[in-house]
C-alpha positions as CSV (number, residue, x, y, z in Angstrom):
1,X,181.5,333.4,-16.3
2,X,181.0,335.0,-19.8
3,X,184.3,335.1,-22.0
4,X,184.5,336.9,-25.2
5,X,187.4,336.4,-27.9
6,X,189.7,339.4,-28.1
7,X,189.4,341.1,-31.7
8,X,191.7,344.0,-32.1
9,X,190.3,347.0,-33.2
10,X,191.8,347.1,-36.6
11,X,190.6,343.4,-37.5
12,X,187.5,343.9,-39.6
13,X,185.3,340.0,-39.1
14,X,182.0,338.8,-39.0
15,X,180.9,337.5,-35.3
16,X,181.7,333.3,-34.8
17,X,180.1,331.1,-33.3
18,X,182.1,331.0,-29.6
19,X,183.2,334.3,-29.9
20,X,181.0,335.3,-26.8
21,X,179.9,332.4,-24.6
22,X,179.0,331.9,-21.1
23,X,181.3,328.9,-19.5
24,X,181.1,327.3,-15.7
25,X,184.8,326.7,-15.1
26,X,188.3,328.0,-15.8
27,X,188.6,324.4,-17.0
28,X,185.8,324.8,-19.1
29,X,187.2,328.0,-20.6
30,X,189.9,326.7,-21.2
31,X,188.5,323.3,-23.2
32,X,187.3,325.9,-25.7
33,X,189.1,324.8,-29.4
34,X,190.0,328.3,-29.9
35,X,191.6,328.8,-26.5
36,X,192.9,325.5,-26.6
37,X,194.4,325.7,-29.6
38,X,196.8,328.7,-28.3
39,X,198.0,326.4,-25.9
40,X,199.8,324.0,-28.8
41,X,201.0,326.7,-30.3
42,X,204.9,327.0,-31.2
43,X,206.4,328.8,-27.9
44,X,203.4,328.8,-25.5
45,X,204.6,329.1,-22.1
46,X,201.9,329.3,-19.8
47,X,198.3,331.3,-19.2
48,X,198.3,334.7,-17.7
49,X,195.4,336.9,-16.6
50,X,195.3,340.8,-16.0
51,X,192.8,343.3,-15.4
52,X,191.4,345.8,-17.9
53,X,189.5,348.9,-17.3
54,X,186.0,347.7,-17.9
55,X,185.1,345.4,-14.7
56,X,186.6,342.4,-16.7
57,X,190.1,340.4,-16.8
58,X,192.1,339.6,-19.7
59,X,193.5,335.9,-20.6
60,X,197.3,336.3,-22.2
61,X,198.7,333.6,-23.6
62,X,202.4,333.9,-22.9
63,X,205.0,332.6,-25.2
64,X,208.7,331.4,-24.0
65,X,210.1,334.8,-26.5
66,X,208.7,336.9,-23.9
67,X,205.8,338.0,-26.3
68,X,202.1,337.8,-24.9
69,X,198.6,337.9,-26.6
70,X,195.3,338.5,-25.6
71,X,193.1,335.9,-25.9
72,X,189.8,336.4,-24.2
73,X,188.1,339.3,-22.1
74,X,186.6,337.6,-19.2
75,X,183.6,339.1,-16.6
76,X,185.0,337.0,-13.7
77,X,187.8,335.0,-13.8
78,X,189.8,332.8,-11.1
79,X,192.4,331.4,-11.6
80,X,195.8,330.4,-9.4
């Protein structure tokens, strides 16, 4: 599945090097440092997908305040 890193609109940043990637698994996907690293943050409760308007899904981190955040846009993604 191809995952790209969410970048808000307003956030002005040269391209990274993962920022677009094409991944085999959820596990996989989620073995990525950046996504990884969301997962020790402070308050992280537990991964959450929804879908967006483009053909795609969108991987939330949420956090235990009731606050989520986007952290990828995904082509295809399964998880349960």
């Amino acid at each position: 599945m191809r995952v790209r890193r969410h970048t808000p609109n307003f956030v002005e940043r040269a391209p990274e090097p993962g920022d677009d990637v094409v991944v085999e698994s959820v596990r996989d996907m989620l073995a990525l440092p950046y996504i990884h690293s969301w997962s020790e943050e402070s308050g992280f409760k537990k991964w959450a997908r929804a879908d967006c308007t483009h053909n795609c899904q969108l991987l939330m981190a949420l956090m235990d305040d009731g606050s989520h955040w986007v952290v990828r846009v995904v082509a295809r993604l399964e998880m349960s």
